[in-house]
C-alpha positions as CSV (number, residue, x, y, z in Angstrom):
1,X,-8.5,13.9,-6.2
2,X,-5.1,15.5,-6.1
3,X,-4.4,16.1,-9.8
4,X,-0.9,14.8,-9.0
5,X,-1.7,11.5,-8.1
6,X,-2.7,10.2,-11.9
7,X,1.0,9.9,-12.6
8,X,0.1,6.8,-10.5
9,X,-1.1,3.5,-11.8
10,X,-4.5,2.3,-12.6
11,X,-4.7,-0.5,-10.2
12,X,-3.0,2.2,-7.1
13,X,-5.9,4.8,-8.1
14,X,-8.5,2.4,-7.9
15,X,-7.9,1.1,-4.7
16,X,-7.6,4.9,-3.1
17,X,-11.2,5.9,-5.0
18,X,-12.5,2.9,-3.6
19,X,-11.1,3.5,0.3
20,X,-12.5,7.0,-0.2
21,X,-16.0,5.8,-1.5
22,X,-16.4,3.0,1.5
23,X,-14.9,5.2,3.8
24,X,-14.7,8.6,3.4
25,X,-11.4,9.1,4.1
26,X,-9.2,11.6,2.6
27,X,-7.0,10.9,-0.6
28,X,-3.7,11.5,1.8
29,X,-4.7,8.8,4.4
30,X,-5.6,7.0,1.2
31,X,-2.4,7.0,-0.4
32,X,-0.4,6.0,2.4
33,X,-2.3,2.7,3.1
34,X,-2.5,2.0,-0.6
35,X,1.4,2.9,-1.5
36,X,2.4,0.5,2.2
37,X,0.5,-2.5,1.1
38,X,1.9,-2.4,-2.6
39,X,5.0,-2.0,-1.0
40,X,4.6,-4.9,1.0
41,X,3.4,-7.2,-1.8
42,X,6.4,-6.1,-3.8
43,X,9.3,-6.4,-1.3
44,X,10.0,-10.3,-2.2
45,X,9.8,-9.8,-5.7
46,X,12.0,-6.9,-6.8
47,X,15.3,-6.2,-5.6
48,X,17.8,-3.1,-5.8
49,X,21.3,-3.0,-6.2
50,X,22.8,-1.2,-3.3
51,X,26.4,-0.4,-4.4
52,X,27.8,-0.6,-0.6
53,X,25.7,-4.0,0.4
54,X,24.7,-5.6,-2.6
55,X,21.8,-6.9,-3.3
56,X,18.7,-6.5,-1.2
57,X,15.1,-6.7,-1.1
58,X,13.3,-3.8,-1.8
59,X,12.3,-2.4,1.7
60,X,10.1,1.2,1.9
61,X,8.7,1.7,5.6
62,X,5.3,4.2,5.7
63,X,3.9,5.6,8.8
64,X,0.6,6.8,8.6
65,X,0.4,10.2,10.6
66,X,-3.0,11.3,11.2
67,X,-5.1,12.3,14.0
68,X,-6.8,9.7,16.0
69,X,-10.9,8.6,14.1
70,X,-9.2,8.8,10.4
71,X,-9.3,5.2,10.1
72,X,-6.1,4.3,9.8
73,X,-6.2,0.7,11.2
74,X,-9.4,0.1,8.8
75,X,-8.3,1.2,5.6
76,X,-5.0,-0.6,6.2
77,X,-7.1,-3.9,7.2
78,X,-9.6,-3.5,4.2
79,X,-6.1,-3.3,1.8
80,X,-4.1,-5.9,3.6
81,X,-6.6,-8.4,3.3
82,X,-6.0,-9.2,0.0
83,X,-2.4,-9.0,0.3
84,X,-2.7,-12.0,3.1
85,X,-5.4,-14.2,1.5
86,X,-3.0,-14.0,-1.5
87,X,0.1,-14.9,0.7
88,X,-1.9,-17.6,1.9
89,X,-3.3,-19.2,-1.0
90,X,0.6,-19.2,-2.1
91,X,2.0,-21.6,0.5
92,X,-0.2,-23.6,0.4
93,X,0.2,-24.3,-3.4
């Protein structure tokens, strides 16, 4: 791994060692999925002061850019799942 990437948290580099162990995908591919899904989870409960509109949500778009067979679409499942079942289990409480 990228000897860059363990400025990040524990939690972050967990979840790309485990994508890359389950899936051998690359730590690059890895990161993306990983840093859009925290992103995600985080958008409704932080918020930045934007001097010219206030307020707001924090909102970060990623586009994963790789070649078709890197398994884009299942890494991002395998993270989002979590993400959703925790959503879920929230409204309903």
């Amino acid at each position: 791994m990228d000897k860059r990437f363990n400025r990040l948290p524990l939690a972050l580099l967990d979840a790309m060692q485990g994508l890359a162990e389950l899936n051998g995908t690359p730590d690059t591919i890895n990161l993306q999925v990983v840093l859009g899904v925290t992103n995600a989870a985080a958008m409704k409960r932080f918020k930045v002061n934007c001097p010219k509109i206030g307020i707001k949500p924090i909102q970060e778009y990623f586009l994963g850019i790789a070649e078709t067979g890197m398994r884009k679409t299942t890494l991002f499942n395998a993270v989002n799942e979590g993400l959703e079942e925790y959503q879920e289990s929230m409204e309903v409480s």
